[in-house]
C-alpha positions in Angstrom: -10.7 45.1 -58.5 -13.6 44.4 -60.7 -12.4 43.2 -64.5 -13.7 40.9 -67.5 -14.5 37.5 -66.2 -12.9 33.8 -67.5 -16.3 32.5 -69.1 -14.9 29.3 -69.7 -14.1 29.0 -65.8 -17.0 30.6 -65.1 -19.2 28.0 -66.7 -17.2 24.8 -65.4 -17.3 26.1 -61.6 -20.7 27.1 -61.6 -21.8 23.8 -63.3 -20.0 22.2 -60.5 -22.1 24.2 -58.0 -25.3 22.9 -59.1 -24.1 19.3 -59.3 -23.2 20.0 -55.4 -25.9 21.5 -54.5 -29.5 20.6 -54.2 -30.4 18.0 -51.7 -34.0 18.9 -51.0 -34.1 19.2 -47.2 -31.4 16.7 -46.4 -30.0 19.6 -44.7 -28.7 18.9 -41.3 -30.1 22.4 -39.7 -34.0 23.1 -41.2 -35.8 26.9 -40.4 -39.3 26.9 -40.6 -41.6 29.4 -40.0 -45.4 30.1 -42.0 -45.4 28.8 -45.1 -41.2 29.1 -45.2 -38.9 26.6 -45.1 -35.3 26.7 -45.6 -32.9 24.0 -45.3 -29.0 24.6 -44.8 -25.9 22.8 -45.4 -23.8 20.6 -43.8 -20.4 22.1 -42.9 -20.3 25.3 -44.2 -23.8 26.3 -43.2 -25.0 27.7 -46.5 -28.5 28.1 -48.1 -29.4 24.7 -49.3 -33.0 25.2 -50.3 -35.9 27.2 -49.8 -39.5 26.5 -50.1 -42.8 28.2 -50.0 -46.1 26.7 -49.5 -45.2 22.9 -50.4 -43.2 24.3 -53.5 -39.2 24.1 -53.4 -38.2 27.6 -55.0 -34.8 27.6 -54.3 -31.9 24.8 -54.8 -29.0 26.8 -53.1 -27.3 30.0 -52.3 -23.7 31.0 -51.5 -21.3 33.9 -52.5 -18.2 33.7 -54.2 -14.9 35.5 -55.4 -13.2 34.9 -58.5 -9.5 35.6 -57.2 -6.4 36.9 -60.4 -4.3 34.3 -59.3 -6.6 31.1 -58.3 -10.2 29.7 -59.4 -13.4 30.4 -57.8 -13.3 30.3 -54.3 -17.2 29.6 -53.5 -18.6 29.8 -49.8 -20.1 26.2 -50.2 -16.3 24.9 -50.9 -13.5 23.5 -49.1 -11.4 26.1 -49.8 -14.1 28.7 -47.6 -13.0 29.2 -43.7 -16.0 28.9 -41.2 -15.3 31.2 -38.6 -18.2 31.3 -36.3 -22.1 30.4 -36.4 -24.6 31.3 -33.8 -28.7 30.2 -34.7 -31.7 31.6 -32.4 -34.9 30.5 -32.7 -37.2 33.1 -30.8 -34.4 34.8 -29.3 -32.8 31.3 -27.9 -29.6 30.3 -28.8 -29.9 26.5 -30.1 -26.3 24.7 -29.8 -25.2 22.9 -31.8 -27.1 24.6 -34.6 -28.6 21.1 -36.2 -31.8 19.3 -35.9 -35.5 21.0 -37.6 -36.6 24.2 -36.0 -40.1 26.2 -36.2 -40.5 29.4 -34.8 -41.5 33.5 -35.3 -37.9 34.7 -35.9 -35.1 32.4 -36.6 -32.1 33.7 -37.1 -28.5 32.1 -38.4 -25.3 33.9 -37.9 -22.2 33.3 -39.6 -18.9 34.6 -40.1 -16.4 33.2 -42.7 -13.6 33.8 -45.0 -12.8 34.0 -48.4 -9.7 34.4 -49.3 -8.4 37.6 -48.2 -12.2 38.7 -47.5 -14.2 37.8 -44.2 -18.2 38.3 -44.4 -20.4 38.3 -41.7 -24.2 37.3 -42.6 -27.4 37.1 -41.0 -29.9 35.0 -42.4 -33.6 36.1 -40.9 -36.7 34.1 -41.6 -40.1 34.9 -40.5 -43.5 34.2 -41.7 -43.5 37.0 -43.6 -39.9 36.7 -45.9 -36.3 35.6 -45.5 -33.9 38.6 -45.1 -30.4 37.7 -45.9 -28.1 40.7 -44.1 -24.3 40.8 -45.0 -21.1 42.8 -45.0 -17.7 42.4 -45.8 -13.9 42.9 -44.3 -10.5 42.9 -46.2 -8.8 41.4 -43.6 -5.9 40.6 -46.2 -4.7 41.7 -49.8 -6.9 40.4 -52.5 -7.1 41.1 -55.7 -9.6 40.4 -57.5 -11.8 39.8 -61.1 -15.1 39.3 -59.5 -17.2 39.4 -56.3 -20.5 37.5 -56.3 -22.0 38.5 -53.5 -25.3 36.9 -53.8 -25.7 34.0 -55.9 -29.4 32.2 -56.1 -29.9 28.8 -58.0 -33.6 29.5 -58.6 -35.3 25.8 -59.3 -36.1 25.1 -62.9 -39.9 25.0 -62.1 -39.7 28.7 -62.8 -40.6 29.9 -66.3 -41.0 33.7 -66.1 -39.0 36.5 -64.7 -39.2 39.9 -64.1 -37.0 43.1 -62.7 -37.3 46.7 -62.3 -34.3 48.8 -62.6 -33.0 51.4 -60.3 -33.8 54.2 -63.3 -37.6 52.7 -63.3 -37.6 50.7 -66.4 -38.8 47.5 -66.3 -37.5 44.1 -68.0 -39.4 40.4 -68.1 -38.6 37.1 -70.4 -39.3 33.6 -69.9 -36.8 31.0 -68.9 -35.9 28.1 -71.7 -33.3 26.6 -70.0 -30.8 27.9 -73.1 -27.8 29.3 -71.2 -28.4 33.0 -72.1 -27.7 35.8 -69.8 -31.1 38.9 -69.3 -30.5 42.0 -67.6 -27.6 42.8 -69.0 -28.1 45.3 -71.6 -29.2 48.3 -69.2 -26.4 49.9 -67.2 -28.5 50.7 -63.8 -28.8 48.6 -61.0 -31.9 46.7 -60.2 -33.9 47.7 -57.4 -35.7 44.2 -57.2 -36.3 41.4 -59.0 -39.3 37.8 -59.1 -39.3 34.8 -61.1 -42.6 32.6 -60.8 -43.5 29.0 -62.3 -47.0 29.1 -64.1 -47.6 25.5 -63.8 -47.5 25.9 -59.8 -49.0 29.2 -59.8 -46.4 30.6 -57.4 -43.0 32.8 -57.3 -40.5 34.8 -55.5 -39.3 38.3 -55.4 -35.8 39.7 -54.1 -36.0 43.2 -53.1 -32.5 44.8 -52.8 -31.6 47.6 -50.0 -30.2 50.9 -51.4 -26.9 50.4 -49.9 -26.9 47.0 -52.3 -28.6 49.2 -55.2 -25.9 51.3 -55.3 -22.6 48.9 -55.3 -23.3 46.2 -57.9 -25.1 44.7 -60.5 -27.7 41.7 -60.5 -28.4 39.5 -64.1 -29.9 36.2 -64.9 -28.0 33.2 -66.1 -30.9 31.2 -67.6 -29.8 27.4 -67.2 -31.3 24.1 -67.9 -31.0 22.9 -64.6 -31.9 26.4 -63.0 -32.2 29.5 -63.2 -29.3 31.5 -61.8 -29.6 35.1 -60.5 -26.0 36.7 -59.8 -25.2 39.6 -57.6 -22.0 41.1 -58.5 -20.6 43.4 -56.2 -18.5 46.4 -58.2 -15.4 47.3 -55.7 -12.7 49.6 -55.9 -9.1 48.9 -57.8 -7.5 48.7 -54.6 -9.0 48.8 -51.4 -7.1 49.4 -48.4 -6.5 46.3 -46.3 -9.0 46.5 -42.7 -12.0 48.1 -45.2 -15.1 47.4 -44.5 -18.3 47.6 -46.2 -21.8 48.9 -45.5 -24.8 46.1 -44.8 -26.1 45.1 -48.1 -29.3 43.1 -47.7 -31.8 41.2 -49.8 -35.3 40.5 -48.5 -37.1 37.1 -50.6 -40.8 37.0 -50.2 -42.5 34.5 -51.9 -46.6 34.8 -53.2 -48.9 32.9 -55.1 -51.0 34.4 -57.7 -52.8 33.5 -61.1 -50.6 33.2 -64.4 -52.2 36.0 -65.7 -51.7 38.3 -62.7 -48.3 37.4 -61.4 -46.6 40.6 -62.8 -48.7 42.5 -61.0 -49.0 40.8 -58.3 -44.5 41.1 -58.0 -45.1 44.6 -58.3 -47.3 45.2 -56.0 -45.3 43.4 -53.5 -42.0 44.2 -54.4 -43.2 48.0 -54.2 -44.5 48.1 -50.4 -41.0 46.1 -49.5 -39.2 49.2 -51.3 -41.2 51.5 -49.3 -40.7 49.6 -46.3 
């Protein structure tokens, strides 16, 4: 279920997606909480943008499939199926789920389809860090060549990244906007992963939970326009219809640190949200 991907597709769909995309807080549903705020589309209720003490971080966010038979179907598309959405702020339910919301613990709640695949996803922010919680569903047969589970446009403000694999070894590199691919040349998972912008002296880490460790792959797609970081889930040839998957989560915390100390800064951070 997991083969060589169309490049050529690959590129055109994804160039599409960040064309779509960003729309700075012209969201119709805004979560804010500490220095956190997160905007989410219209429609399809995906993550639209995400910013961190005055600084916008994050264009967009969505998961997609690459289907054998059919393009990309992307959860930000036409071709998705909104099932349900419940958002609490506090523990209240707010209905309909539109308008700009502050609060301790906001949480959106969404089940949807792609294709032959339904996902149910909890996006949790706090003042600490935005959890995003998922798991999947075969609800029909669908084969497939790849399964992005998380997919981050990562604003082009950002000029260094870093990651630490699941073996222990560390990677880092600089952005130049030149359409290469980093973290792809080691064959372990990574266990987390930052990218920070020099110039505004702040950054974000993704922390992975071991269930998401284990069952697929993470790489950087290092665009002009941003700076992509993929999640590709690695499932079996053929998985029985009515599977279901474990809950694999990513926890985003952003920080704001020197230049000089930002490395160390990630892994200080990113090592207590392992822990924790």
């Amino acid at each position: 279920m997991h083969g060589k991907l169309n490049w050529s597709v690959y590129l055109f769909v994804m160039v599409g997606m960040a064309s779509v995309f960003h729309s700075a807080f012209a969201a119709p549903l805004e979560l804010e909480s500490g220095k956190y705020r997160v905007g989410i589309s219209d429609k399809t209720f995906c993550l639209n943008s995400i910013e961190f003490d005055g600084i916008l971080l994050c264009n967009s966010g969505c998961s997609m499939i690459s289907p054998k038979t059919a393009n990309f179907i992307r959860e930000d598309s036409k071709d998705s199926r909104l099932i349900s959405v419940r958002f609490t702020v506090d523990g209240k339910i707010v209905d309909p789920p539109s308008g700009k919301y502050a609060g301790n613990k906001l949480i959106l709640e969404k089940t949807y389809q792609l294709g032959g695949i339904k996902i149910v996803s909890a996006l949790t922010l706090t003042a600490d860090e935005i959890t995003i919680a998922s798991h999947w569903e075969l609800v029909a047969d669908q084969p497939l060549v790849s399964f992005y589970f998380y997919t981050f446009h990562w604003s082009k403000v950002h000029d260094q990244w870093c990651a630490r694999f699941q073996n222990d070894i560390s990677a880092s590199g600089t952005f130049e906007g030149n359409e290469k691919f980093y973290l792809t040349r080691n064959p372990s998972s990574i266990r987390w992963f930052a990218v920070f912008s020099s110039v505004e002296q702040k950054g974000m880490i993704g922390v992975f939970n071991s269930e998401a460790v284990h069952a697929g792959y993470s790489r950087f797609w290092d665009r002009a326009g941003s700076r992509v970081l993929l999640y590709d889930l690695v499932l079996p040839q053929n998985p029985a219809v009515k599977r279901k998957s474990p809950t694999y989560a990513v926890v985003l915390r952003g920080f704001g640190t020197k230049a000089d100390q930002w490395k160390e800064t990630a892994e200080k951070i990113a090592s207590r949200l392992v822990r924790d």
